[in-house]
C-alpha positions as a Markdown table, in Angstrom:
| # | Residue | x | y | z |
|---|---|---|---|---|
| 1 | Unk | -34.2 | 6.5 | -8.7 |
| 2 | Unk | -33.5 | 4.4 | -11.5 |
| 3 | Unk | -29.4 | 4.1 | -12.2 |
| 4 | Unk | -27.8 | 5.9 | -14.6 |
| 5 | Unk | -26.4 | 3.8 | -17.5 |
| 6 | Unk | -22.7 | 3.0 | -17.4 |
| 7 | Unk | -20.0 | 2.1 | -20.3 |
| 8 | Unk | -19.8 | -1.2 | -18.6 |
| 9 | Unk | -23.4 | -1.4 | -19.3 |
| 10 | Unk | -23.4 | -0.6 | -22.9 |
| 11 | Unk | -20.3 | -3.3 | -23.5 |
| 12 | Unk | -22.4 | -6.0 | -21.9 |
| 13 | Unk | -25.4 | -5.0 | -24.4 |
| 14 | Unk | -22.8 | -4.9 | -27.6 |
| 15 | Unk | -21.0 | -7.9 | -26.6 |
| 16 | Unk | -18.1 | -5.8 | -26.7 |
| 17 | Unk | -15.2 | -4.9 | -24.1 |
| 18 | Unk | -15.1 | -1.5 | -22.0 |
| 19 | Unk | -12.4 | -0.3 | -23.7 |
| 20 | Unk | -14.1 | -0.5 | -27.1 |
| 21 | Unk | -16.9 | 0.9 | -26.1 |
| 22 | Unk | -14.7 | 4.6 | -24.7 |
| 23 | Unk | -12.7 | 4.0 | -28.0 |
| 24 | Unk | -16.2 | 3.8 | -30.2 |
| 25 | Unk | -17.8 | 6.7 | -28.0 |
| 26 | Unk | -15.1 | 9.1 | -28.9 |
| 27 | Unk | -14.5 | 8.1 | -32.3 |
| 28 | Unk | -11.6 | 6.3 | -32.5 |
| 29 | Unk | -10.0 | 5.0 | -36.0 |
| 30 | Unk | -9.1 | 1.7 | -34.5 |
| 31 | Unk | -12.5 | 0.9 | -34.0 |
| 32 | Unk | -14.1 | -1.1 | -36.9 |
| 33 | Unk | -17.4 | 0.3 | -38.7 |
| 34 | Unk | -19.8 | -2.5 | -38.0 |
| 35 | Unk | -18.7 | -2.2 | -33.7 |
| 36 | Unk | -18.7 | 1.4 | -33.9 |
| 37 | Unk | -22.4 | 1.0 | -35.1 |
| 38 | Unk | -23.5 | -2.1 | -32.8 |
| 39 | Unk | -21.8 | -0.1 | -29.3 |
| 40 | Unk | -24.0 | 3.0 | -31.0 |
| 41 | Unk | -26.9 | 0.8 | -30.9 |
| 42 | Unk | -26.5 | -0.4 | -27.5 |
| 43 | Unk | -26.0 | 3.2 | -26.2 |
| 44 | Unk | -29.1 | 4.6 | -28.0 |
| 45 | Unk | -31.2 | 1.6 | -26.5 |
| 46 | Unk | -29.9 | 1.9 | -22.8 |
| 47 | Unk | -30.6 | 6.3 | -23.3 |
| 48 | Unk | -27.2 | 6.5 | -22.5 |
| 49 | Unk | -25.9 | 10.1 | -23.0 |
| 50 | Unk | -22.3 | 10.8 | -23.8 |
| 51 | Unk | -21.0 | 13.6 | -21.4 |
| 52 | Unk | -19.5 | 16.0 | -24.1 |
| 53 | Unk | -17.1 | 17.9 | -21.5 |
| 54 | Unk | -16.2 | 14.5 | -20.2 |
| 55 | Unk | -15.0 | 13.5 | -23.9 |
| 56 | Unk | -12.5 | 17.0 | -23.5 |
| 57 | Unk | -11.2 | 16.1 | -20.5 |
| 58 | Unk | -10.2 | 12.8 | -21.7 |
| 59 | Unk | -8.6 | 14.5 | -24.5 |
| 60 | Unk | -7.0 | 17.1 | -22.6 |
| 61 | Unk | -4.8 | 17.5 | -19.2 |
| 62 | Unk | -6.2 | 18.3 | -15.6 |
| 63 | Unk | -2.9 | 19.5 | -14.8 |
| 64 | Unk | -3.8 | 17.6 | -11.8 |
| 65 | Unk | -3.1 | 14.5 | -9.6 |
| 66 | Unk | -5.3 | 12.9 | -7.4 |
| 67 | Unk | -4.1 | 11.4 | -4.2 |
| 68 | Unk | -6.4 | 8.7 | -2.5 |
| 69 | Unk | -5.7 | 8.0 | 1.0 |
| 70 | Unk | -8.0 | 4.6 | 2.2 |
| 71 | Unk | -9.2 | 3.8 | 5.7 |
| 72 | Unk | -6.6 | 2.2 | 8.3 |
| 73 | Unk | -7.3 | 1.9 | 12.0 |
| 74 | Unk | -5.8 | 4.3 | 14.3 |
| 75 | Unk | -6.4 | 5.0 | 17.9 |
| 76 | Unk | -7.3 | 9.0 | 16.7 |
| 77 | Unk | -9.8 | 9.8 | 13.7 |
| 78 | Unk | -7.5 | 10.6 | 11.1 |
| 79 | Unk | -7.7 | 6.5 | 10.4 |
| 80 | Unk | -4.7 | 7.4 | 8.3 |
| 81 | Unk | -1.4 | 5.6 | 8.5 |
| 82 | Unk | 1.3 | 7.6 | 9.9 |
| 83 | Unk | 4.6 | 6.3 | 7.3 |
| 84 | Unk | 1.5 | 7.5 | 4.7 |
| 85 | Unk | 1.7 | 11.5 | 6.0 |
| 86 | Unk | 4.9 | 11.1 | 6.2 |
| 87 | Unk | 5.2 | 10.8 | 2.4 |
| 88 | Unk | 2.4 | 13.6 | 1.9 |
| 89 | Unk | 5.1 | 16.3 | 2.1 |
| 90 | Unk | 7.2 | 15.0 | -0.7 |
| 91 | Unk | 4.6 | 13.9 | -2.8 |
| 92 | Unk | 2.9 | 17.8 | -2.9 |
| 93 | Unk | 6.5 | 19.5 | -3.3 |
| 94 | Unk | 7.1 | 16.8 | -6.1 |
| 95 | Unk | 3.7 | 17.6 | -8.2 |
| 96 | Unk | 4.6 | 21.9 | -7.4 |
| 97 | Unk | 8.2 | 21.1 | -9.0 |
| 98 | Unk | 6.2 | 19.3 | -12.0 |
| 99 | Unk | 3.5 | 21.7 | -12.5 |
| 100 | Unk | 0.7 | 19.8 | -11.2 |
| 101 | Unk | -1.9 | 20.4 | -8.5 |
| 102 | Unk | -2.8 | 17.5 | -6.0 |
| 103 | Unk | -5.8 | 16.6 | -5.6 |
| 104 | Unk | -6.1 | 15.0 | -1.4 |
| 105 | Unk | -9.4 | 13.3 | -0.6 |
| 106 | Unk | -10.1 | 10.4 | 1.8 |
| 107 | Unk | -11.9 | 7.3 | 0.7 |
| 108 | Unk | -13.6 | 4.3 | 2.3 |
| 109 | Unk | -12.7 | 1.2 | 0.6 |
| 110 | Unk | -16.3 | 0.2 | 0.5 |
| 111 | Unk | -17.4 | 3.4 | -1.9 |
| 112 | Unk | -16.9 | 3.4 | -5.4 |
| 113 | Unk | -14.0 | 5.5 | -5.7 |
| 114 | Unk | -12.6 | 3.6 | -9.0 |
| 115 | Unk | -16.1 | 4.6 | -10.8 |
| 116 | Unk | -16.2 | 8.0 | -9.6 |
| 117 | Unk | -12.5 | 9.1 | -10.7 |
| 118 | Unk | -12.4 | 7.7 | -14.1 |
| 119 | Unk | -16.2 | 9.2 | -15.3 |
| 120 | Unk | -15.8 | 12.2 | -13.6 |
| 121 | Unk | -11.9 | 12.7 | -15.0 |
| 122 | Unk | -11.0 | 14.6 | -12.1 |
| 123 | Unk | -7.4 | 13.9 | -12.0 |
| 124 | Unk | -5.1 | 13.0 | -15.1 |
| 125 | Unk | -4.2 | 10.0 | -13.2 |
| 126 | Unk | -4.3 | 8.5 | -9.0 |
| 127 | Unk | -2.1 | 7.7 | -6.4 |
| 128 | Unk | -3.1 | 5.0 | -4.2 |
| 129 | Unk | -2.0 | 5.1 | 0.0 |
| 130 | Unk | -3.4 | 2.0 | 2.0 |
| 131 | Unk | -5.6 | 0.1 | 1.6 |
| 132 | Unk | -6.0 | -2.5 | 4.4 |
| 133 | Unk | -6.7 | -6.5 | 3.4 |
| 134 | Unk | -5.3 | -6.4 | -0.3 |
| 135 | Unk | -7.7 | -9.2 | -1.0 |
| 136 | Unk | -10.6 | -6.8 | -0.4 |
| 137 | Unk | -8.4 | -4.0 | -2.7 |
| 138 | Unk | -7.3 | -6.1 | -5.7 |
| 139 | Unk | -10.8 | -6.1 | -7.5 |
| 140 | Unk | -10.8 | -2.8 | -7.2 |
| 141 | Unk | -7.6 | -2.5 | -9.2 |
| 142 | Unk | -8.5 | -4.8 | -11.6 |
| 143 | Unk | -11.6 | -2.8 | -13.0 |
| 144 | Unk | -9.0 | 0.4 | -12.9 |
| 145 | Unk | -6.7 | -1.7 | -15.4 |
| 146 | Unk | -9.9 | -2.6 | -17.3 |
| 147 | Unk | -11.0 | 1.4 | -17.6 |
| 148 | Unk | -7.3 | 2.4 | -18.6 |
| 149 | Unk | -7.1 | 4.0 | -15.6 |
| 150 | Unk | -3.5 | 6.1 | -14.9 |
| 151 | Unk | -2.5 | 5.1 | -11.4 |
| 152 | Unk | 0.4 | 4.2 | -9.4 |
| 153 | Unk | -0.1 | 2.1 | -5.7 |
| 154 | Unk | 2.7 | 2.4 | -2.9 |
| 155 | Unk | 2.6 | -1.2 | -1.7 |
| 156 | Unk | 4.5 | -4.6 | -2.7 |
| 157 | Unk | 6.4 | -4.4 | -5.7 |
| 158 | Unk | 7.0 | -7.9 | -6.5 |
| 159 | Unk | 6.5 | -9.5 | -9.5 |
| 160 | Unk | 2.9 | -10.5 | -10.4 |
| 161 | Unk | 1.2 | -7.4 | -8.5 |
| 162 | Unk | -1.5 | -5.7 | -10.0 |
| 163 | Unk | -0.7 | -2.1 | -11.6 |
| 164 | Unk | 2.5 | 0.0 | -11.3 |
| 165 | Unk | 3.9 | 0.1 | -7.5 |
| 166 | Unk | 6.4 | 1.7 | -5.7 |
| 167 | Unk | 7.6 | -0.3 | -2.4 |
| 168 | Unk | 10.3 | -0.4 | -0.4 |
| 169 | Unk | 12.6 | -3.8 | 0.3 |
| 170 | Unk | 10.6 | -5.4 | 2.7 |
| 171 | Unk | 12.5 | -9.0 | 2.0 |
| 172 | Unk | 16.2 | -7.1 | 2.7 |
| 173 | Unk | 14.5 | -5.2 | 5.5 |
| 174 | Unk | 13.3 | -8.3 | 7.5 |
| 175 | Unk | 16.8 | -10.0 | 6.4 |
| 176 | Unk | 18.5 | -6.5 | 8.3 |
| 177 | Unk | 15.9 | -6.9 | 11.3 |
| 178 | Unk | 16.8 | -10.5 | 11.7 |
| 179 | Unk | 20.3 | -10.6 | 11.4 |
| 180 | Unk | 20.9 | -8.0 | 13.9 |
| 181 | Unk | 19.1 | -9.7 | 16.7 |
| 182 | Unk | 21.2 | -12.9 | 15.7 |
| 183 | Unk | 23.7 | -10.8 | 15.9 |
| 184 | Unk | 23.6 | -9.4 | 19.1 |
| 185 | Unk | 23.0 | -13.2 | 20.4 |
| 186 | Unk | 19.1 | -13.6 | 20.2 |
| 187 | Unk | 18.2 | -17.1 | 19.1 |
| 188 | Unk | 14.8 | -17.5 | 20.0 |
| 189 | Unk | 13.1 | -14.3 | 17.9 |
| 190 | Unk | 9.5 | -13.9 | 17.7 |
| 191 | Unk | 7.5 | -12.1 | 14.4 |
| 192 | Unk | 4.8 | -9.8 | 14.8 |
| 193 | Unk | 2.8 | -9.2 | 12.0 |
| 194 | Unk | 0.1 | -11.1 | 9.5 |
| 195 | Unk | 1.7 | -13.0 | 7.4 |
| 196 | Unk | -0.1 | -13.8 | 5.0 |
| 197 | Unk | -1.3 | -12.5 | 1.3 |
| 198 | Unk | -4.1 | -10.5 | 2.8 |
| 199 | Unk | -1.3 | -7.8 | 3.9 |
| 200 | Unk | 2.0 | -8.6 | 1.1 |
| 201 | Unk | 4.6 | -6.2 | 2.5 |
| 202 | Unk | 4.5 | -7.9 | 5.5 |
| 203 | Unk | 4.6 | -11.3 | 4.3 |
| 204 | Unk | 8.0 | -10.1 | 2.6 |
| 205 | Unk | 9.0 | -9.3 | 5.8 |
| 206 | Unk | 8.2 | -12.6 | 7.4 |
| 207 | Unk | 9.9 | -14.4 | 4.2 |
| 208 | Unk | 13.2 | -12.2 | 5.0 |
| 209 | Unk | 12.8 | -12.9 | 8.9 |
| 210 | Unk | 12.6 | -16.6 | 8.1 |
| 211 | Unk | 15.4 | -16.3 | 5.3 |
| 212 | Unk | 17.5 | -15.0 | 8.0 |
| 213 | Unk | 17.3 | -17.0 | 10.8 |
| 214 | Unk | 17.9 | -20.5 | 8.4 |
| 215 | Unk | 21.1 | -18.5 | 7.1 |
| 216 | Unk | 21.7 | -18.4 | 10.9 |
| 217 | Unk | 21.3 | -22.1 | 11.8 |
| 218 | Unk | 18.0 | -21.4 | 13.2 |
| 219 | Unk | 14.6 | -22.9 | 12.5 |
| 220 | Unk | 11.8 | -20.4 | 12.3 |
| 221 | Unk | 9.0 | -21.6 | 14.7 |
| 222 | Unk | 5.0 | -21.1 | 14.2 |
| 223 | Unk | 4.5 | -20.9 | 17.8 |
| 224 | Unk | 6.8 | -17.8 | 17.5 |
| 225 | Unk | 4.7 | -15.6 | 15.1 |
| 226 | Unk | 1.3 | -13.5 | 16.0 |
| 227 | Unk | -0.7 | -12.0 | 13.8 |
| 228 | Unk | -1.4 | -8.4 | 14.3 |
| 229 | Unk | -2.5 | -5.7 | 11.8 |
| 230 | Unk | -0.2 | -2.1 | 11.7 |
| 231 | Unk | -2.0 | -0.7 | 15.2 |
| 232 | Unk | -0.3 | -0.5 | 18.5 |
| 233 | Unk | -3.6 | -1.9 | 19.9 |
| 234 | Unk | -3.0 | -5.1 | 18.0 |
| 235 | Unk | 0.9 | -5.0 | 18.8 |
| 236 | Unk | 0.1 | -4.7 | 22.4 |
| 237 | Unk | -2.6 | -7.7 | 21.9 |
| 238 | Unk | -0.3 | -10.0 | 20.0 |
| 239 | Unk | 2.3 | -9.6 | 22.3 |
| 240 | Unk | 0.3 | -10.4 | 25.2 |
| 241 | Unk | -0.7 | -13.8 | 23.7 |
| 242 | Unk | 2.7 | -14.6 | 22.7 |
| 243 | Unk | 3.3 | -14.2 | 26.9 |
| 244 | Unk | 0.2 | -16.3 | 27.7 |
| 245 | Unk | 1.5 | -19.0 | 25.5 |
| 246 | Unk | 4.7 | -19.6 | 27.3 |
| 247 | Unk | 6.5 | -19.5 | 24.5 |
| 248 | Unk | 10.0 | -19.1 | 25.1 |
| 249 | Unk | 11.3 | -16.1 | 23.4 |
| 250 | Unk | 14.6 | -13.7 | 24.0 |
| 251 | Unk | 13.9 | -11.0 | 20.6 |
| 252 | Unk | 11.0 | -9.3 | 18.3 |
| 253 | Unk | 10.9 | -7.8 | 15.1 |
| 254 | Unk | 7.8 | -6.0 | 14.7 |
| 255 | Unk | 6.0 | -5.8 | 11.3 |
| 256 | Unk | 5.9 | -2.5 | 11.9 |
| 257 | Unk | 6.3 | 0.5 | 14.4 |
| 258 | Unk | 3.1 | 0.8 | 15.7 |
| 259 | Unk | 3.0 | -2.7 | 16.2 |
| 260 | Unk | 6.5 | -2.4 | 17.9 |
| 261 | Unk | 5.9 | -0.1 | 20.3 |
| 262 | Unk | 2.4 | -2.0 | 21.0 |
| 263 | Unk | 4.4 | -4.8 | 22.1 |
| 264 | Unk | 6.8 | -3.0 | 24.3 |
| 265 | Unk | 4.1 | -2.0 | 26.4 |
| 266 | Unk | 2.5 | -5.0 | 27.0 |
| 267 | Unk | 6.3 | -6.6 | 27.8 |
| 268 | Unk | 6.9 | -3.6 | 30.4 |
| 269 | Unk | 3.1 | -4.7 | 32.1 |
| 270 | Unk | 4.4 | -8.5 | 31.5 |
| 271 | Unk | 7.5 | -7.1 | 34.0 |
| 272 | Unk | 9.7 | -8.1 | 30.7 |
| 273 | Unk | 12.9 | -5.6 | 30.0 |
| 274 | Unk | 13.5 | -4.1 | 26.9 |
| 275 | Unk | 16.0 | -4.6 | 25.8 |
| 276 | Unk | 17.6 | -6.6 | 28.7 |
| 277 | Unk | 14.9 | -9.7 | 28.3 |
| 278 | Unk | 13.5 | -9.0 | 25.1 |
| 279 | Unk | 15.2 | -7.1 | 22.1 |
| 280 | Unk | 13.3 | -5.8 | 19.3 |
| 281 | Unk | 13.2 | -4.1 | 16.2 |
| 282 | Unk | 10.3 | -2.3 | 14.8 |
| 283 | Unk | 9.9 | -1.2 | 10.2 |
| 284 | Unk | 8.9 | 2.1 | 8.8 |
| 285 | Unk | 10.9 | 4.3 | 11.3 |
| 286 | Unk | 7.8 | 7.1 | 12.3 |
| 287 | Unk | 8.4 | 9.9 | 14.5 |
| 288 | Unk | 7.7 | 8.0 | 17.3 |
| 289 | Unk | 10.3 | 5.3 | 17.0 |
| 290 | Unk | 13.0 | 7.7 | 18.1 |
| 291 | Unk | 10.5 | 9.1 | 21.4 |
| 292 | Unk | 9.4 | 5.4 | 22.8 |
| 293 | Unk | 11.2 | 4.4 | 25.5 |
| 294 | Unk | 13.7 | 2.7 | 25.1 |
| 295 | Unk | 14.0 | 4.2 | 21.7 |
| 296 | Unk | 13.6 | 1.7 | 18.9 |
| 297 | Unk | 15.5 | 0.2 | 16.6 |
| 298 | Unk | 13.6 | -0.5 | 13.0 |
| 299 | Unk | 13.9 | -0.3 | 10.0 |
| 300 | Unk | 13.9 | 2.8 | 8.3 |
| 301 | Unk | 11.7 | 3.5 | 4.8 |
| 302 | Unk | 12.5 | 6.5 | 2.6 |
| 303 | Unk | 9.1 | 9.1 | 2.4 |
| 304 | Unk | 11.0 | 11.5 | 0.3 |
| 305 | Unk | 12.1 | 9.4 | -2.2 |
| 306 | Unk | 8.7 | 7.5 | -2.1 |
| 307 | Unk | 6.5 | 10.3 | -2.5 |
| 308 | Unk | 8.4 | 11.6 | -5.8 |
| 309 | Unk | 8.9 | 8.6 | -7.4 |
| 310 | Unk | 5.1 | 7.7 | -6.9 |
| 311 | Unk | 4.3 | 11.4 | -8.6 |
| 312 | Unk | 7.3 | 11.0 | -11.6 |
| 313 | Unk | 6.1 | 7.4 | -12.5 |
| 314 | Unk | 3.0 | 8.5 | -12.5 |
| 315 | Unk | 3.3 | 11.4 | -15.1 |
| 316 | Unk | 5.7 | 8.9 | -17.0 |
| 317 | Unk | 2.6 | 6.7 | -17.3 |
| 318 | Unk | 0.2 | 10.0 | -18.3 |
| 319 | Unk | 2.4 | 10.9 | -20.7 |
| 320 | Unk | 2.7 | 7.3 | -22.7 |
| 321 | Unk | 6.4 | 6.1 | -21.3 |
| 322 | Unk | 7.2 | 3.0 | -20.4 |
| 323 | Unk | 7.3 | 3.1 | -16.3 |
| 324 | Unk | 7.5 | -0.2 | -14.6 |
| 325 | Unk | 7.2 | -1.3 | -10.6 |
| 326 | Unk | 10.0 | 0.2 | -8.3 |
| 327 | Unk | 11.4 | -1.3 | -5.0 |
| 328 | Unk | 13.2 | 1.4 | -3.0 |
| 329 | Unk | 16.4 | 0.5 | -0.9 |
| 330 | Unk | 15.7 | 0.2 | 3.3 |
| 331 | Unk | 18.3 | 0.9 | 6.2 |
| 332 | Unk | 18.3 | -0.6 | 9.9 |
| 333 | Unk | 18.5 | 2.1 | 12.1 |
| 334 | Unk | 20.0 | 0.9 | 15.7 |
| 335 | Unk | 18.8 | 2.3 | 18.7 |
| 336 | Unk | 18.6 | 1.0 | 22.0 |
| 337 | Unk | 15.7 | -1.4 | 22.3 |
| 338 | Unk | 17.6 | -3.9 | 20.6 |
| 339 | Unk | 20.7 | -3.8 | 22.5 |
| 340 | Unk | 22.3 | -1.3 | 20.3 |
């Protein structure tokens, strides 16, 4: 079946951007006589037919928000991150206290998602959960900022990012993580977690981890980080080659939760105590930080406040304000698997 025509399509034909071809389609004033006529052109050549209740919905609101949960691993099949479900909660009571319904679907990273939303107009605008190797995401971001996409991301909110994001501290947080072990006479602390700009927030986290231990005196050392993705699968794994390396190590702190409580497993098989032999500190602060045993000390991210500042930046943005990038403030949360 041959493919139906796109706007992208019809700008490539015109010579024109995307943008000028929505604003030429519905008859915008800002468009110039000669393009409007040239994107027309295209259009009629390509049999491209303009979706008349697509044109209203662009004029007019949904009254609803669309919330896009992406793919993570998990051990069950939800394959959703549990911090993520924790915000769901707030962001739904947030959007009935604005008037808006909330639109839940799952999506694979592979599908076109970022097509379907903006033709279709579903939503008034998108909130973005997960999303796994940013790398693989960004592009995807890129063509919503090309299609004047509404949408708001919970991920790293540091300068540069793409779009309008709502993250936590994760450079204070790993500075709080890191300082407590110091604290509580750990010199020889071990990160968890890839570092690198395929997963930002924890890069922050290893830059506030290394910040940390040089304000301590302390060097950080390669040999004492392992890569690991937000799993307890790849906590546990990670943890076990940091053993079989004989690297000398007396403290953790964990990327995140999952990978926390990965790793304390695979120390307990190692005949390693927690927190006796090894402290550590977990991020996020799930349900199930408070239940492992010993219960673990992390790092502890705000869902509430997350999931209505996601929805209330978002309907800023819908309704033409000026809504920038927000980082939310984090709090260490001592329990006893780091000594606490």
């Amino acid at each position: 079946m041959q493919r139906r025509p796109t706007s992208f399509d019809i700008a490539a034909l015109a010579g024109v951007s995307q943008p000028t071809v929505s604003r030429a389609l519905n008859g915008s004033p800002s468009v110039s006589e000669a393009t409007r006529l040239r994107v027309l052109a295209a259009a009629e050549a390509l049999h491209y037919k303009v979706d008349k209740n697509a044109s209203n919905l662009r004029r007019q609101a949904s009254k609803t928000l669309a919330l896009l949960f992406f793919e993570d691993p998990t051990p069950d099949d939800s394959l959703i991150n549990p911090f993520f479900l924790s915000m769901l909660g707030s962001i739904t009571r947030t959007c009935a206290l604005r008037g808006y319904d909330l639109l839940i679907s799952f999506q694979q990273l592979s599908s076109d998602w970022h097509v379907d939303y903006e033709d279709s107009r579903k939503a008034d605008g998108i909130i973005l959960l997960g999303y796994g190797d940013y790398l693989e995401y960004r592009p995807r971001l890129e063509q919503l900022i090309v299609q004047r996409t509404h949408f708001v991301r919970w991920g790293s909110a540091r300068d540069g990012e793409l779009g309008v994001t709502i993250g936590s501290d994760n450079v204070q947080g790993g500075i709080d993580a890191t300082t407590h072990l110091v604290a509580r006479g750990r010199r020889r602390i071990a990160f968890l977690g890839t570092a690198s700009g395929q997963y930002p927030e924890f890069e922050e986290r290893h830059r506030g981890y290394a910040q940390a231990l040089r304000r301590a005196g302390l060097s950080p050392d390669p040999a004492l980080q392992a890569d690991a993705i937000s799993t307890e699968e790849d906590g546990h794994a990670a943890a076990l080659r940091l053993i079989e390396s004989h690297a000398v190590f007396d403290a953790i702190f964990a990327a995140s939760d999952l990978i926390a409580i990965g790793a304390m497993r695979a120390l307990e098989e190692a005949g390693r105590s927690v927190p006796r032999n090894v402290a550590i500190v977990g991020f996020d602060d799930l349900p199930a930080a408070s239940l492992a045993s010993p219960p673990l000390t992390t790092v502890q991210q705000d869902p509430r406040m997350a999931g209505q500042m996601l929805v209330d930046v978002l309907l800023a943005r819908i309704g033409g304000e000026t809504a920038g990038s927000a980082m939310l403030p984090v709090r260490l949360i001592e329990r006893r698997s780091s000594g606490g």
